[in-house]
C-alpha positions in Angstrom: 78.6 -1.7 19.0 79.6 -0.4 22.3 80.2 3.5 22.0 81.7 6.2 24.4 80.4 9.2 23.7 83.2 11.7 26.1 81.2 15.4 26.3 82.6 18.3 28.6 79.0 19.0 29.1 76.2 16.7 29.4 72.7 16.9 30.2 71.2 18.2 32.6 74.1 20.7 32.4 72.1 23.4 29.5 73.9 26.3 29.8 76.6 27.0 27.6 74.9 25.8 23.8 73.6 22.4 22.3 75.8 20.2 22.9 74.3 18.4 26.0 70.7 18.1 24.1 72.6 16.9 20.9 74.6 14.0 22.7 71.3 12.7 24.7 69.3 12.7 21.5 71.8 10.6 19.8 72.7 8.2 22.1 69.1 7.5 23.0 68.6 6.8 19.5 71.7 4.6 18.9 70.6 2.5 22.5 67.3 2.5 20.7 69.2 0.5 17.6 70.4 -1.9 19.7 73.4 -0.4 20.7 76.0 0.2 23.9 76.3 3.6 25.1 78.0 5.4 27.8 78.6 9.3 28.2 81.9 9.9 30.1 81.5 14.5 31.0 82.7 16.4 34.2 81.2 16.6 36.8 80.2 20.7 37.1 78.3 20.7 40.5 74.7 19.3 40.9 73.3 22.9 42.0 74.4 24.0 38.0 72.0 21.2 36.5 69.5 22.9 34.6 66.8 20.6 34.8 66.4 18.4 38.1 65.6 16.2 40.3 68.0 13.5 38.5 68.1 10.0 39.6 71.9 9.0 40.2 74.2 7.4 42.2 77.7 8.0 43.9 80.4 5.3 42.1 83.9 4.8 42.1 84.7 6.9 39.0 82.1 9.7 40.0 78.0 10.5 39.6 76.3 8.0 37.6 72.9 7.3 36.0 71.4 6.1 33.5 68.4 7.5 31.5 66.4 5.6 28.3 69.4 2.8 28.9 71.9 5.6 28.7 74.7 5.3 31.2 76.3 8.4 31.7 79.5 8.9 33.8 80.3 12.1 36.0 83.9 12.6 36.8 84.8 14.4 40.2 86.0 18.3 38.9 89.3 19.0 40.8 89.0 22.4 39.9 87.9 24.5 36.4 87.8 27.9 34.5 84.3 28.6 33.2 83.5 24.6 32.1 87.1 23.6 31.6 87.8 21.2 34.2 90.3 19.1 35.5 89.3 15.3 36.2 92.1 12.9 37.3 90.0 10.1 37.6 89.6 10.1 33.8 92.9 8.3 34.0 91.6 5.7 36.1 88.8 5.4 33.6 90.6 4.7 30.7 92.9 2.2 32.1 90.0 0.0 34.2 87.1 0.5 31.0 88.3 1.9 28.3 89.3 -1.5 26.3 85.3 -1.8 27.3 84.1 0.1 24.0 85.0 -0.4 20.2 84.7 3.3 19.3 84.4 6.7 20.9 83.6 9.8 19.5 84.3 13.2 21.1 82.1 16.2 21.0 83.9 19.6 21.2 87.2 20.4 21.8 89.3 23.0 23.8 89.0 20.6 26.9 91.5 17.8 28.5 89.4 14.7 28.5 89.5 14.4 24.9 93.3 14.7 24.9 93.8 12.4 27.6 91.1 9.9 26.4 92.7 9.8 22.8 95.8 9.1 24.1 94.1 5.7 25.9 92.6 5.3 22.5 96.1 5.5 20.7 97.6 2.7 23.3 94.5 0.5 23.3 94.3 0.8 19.2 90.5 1.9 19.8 89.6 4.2 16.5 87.8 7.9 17.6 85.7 10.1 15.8 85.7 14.0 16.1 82.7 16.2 16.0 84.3 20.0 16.6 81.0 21.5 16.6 82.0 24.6 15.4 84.7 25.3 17.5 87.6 24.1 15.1 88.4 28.1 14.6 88.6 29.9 17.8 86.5 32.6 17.5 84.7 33.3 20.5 86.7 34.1 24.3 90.2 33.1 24.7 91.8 33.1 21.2 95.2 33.1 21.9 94.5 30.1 24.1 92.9 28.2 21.9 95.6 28.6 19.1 97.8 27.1 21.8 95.6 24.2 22.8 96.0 23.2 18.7 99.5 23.5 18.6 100.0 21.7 22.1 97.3 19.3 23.2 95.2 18.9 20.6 97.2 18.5 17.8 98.2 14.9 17.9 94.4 14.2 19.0 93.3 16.3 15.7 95.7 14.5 13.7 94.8 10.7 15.0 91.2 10.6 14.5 89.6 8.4 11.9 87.0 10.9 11.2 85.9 13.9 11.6 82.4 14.9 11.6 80.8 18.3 10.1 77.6 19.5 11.0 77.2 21.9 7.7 78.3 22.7 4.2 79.5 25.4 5.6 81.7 23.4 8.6 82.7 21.0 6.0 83.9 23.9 3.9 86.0 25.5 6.7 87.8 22.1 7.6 89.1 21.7 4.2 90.3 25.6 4.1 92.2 24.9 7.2 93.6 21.6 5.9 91.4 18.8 7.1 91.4 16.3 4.2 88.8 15.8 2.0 88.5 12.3 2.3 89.0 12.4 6.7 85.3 14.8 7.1 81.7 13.0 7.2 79.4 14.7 6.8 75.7 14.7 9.7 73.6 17.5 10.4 71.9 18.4 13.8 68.9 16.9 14.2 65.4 18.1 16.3 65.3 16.4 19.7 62.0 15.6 21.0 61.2 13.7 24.2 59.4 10.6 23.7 55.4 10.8 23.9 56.2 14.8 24.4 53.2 17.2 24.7 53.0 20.7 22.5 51.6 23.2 25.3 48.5 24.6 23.5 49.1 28.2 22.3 48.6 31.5 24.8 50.7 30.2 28.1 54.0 32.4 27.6 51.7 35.1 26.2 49.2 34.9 29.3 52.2 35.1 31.7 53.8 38.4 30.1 51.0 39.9 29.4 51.3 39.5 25.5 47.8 40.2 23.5 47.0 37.0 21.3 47.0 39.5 18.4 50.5 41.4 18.6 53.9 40.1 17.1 55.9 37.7 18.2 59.3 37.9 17.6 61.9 35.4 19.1 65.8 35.2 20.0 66.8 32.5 21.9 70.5 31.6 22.4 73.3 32.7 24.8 73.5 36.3 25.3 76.6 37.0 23.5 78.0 39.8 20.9 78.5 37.5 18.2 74.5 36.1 18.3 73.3 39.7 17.0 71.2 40.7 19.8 71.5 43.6 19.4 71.7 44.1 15.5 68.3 42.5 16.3 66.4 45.3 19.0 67.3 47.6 16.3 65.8 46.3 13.3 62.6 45.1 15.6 62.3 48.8 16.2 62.1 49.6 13.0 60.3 46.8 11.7 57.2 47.4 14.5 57.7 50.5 15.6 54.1 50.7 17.5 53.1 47.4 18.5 54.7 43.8 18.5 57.1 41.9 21.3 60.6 40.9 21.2 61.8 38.1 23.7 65.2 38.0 24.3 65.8 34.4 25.9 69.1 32.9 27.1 72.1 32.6 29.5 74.2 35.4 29.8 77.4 34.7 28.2 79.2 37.3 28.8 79.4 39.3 32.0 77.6 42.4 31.4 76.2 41.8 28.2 72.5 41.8 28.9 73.2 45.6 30.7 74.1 46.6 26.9 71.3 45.2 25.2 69.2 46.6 27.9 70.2 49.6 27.0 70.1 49.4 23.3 66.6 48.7 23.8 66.2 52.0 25.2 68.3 54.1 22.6 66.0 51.9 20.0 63.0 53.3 22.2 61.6 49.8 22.4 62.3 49.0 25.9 59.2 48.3 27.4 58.2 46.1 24.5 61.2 43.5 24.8 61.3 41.0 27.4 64.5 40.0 29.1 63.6 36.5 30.4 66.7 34.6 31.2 67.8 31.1 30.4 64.7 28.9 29.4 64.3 25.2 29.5 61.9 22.3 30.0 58.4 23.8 29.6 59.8 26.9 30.2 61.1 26.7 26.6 58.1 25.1 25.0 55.7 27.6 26.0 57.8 30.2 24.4 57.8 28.5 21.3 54.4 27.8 21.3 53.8 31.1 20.7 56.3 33.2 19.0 55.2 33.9 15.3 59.3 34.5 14.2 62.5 33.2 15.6 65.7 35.2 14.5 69.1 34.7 14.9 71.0 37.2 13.3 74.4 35.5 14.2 78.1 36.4 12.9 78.7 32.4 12.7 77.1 29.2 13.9 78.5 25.8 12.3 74.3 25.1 12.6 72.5 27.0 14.6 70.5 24.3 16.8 67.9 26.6 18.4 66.5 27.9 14.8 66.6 23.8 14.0 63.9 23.7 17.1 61.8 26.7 16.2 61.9 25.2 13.0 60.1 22.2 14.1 57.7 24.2 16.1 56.4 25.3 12.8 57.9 29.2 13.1 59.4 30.4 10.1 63.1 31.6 10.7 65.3 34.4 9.9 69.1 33.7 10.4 72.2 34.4 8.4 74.1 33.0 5.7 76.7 32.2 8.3 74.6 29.8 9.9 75.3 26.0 9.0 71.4 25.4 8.7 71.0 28.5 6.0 71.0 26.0 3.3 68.0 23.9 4.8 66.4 27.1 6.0 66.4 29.3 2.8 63.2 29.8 0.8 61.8 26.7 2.5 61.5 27.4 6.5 62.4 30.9 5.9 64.6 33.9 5.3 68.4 33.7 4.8 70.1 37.4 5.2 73.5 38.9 6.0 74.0 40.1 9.2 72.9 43.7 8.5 70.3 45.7 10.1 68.5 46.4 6.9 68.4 43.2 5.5 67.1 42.1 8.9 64.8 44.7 9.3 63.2 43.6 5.4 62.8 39.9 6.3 61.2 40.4 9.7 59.1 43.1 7.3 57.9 40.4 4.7 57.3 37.7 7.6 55.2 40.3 9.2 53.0 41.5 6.4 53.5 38.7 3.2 50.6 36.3 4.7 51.2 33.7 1.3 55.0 33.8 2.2 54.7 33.0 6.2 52.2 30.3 5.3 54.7 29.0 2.7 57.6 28.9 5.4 55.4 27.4 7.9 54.7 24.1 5.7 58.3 23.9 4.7 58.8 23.8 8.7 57.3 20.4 8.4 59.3 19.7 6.0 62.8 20.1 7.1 61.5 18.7 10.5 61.3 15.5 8.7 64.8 15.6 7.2 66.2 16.4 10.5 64.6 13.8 12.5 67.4 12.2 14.6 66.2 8.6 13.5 67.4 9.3 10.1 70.7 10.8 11.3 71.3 8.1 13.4 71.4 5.2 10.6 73.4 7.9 9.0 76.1 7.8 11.9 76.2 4.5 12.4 77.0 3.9 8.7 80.1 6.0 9.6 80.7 4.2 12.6 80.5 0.8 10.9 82.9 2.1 8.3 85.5 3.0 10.5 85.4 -0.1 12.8 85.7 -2.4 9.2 89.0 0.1 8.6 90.3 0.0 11.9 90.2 -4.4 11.7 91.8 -4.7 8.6 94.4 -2.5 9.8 95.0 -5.4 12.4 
């Protein structure tokens, strides 16, 4: 098959959530298979890419490079607002290479290419696949706008797709309340990307470099720095939970201007201040050296349709405490470990057990390996392109 995968964001552009990591893991994997793939993202400015030196090339449609036999596609940004973007050149795309591909598949929505794209696909009778990642109910920045991108933009590319694909039971659930059909929603969960022949830092380096005592609690958050990840519900109940010794590391972009100022200074209401660590956006090494040696991860969050970050502690082997309005909370709960609402005390009692139930934390940690196994992105991959192969045999006999 020859796939376009059409992103806003793509790697090495990390900062605003998963998506770039999940889109590189999975077309790697499908390449891998024996399959054609091509990323077609914005262009956001080289001095934003997280991760770099990157090996390109200046083209007629933009940036290009190619990574693992990955060709991914950089449009010229006209201008944007945060990581919308205009790209005119899209156009020029679709008409010179678009007939290229039997199938795309969209990650995300709120942007233009996927409107513009889908409207190629619509001409060119070229089926497209969906994945809202979460975002199908605005919920986060810009509400009213995104009510109006639905009933403008993206409701004829909603309503056009061949499939949509949901990330959770609890995604999968939320579709159908809003009126997806039954029948329209596959569902794939996240899976754990690893880099090929990748090396696990050896425990102590993240501690070494903050000063962290091999001995004293680990406790983790690490996602964007925004009100609806529970940060803060978070330095609270890791106040009360170690009042006297322990670390919290508070990792991530700042999502919202000024938001790390308040949980700065919730850490000093909570009188815990000069035991959590502000660190900033982590990646690369950066990222695995913190995971090498926290001994929790929590993520109290008000929603995520999966929660990608607790899916890497996970297979890190650190038991987990999230909500039961994260999509992985049915994986997690009992096996990886702790499902709670997003309350302080119910937080406060699971980093509790964690902490002092040495049969329970050694229970988690095996089910780690576990779940790693069922979200391995080799298995999900055969899974997709089951789907994929389905909807290209619908779309031909529809000819």
């Amino acid at each position: 098959m020859r796939i376009l995968n059409v992103a806003q964001t793509y790697f090495p552009y990390l900062a605003e959530g998963g998506r770039p990591a999940k889109v590189r893991a999975l077309s790697r994997k499908l390449v891998a298979r024996g399959h054609t793939v091509t990323v077609l993202t914005a262009n956001l400015g080289l001095s934003e890419w997280s991760i770099g030196p990157r090996l390109y090339q200046e083209t007629a449609m933009g940036i290009e490079s190619r990574e693992d036999g990955v060709e991914a596609i950089y449009l010229p940004t006209l201008t944007r607002y945060r990581v919308l973007t205009l790209n005119p050149r899209v156009i020029r795309f679709c008409r010179a290479h678009l007939t290229q591909f039997d199938l795309v598949h969209f990650y995300g929505i709120y942007d233009l290419l996927g409107p513009i794209v889908s409207h190629f696909c619509r001409h060119k009778g070229i089926p497209y696949v969906i994945e809202p990642m979460g975002m199908y109910r605005p919920i986060d920045r810009n509400i009213h706008m995104k009510r109006v991108w639905h009933h403008t933009l993206g409701r004829t590319f909603w309503q056009d797709a061949a499939q949509i694909i949901a990330t959770s039971e609890l995604e999968q659930q939320e579709l159908m309340q809003d009126g997806v059909p039954q029948k329209k929603i596959a569902m794939r969960y996240n899976g754990i990307d690893s880099e090929p022949n990748e090396s696990v830092p050896a425990r102590g380096g993240f501690r070494s470099k903050w000063g962290i005592s091999a001995d004293e609690p680990l406790i983790l958050f690490l996602s964007r720095l925004i009100p609806r990840k529970g940060a803060d519900l978070l330095i609270e109940a890791f106040a009360r939970a170690l009042p006297d010794s322990g670390r919290l590391v508070i990792a991530g972009p700042e999502g919202e201007s000024g938001y790390r100022a308040l949980l700065e200074k919730c850490a000093q209401a909570s009188g815990v201040a000069a035991r959590v660590i502000f660190t900033g956006p982590l990646y690369g090494e950066e990222k695995k050296l913190v995971l090498a040696d926290a001994d929790i991860f929590a993520l109290p969050s008000q929603y995520e349709n999966f929660a990608n970050v607790a899916a890497e502690a996970v297979a890190s082997g650190i038991p987990v405490v999230v909500t039961s309005l994260c999509g992985i909370s049915s994986l997690v709960n009992g096996r990886a470990g702790l499902v709670i609402s997003p309350e302080k005390e119910q937080l406060t009692a699971a980093l509790t057990r964690l902490l002092n139930d040495k049969l329970l934390y050694a229970r988690c940690k095996e089910g780690c390996r576990d779940l790693t196994l069922q979200l391995s992105w080799d298995h999900l991959t055969e899974q997709m392109e089951c789907y994929y192969k389905g909807i290209l045999a619908q779309n031909n006999g529809l000819r």
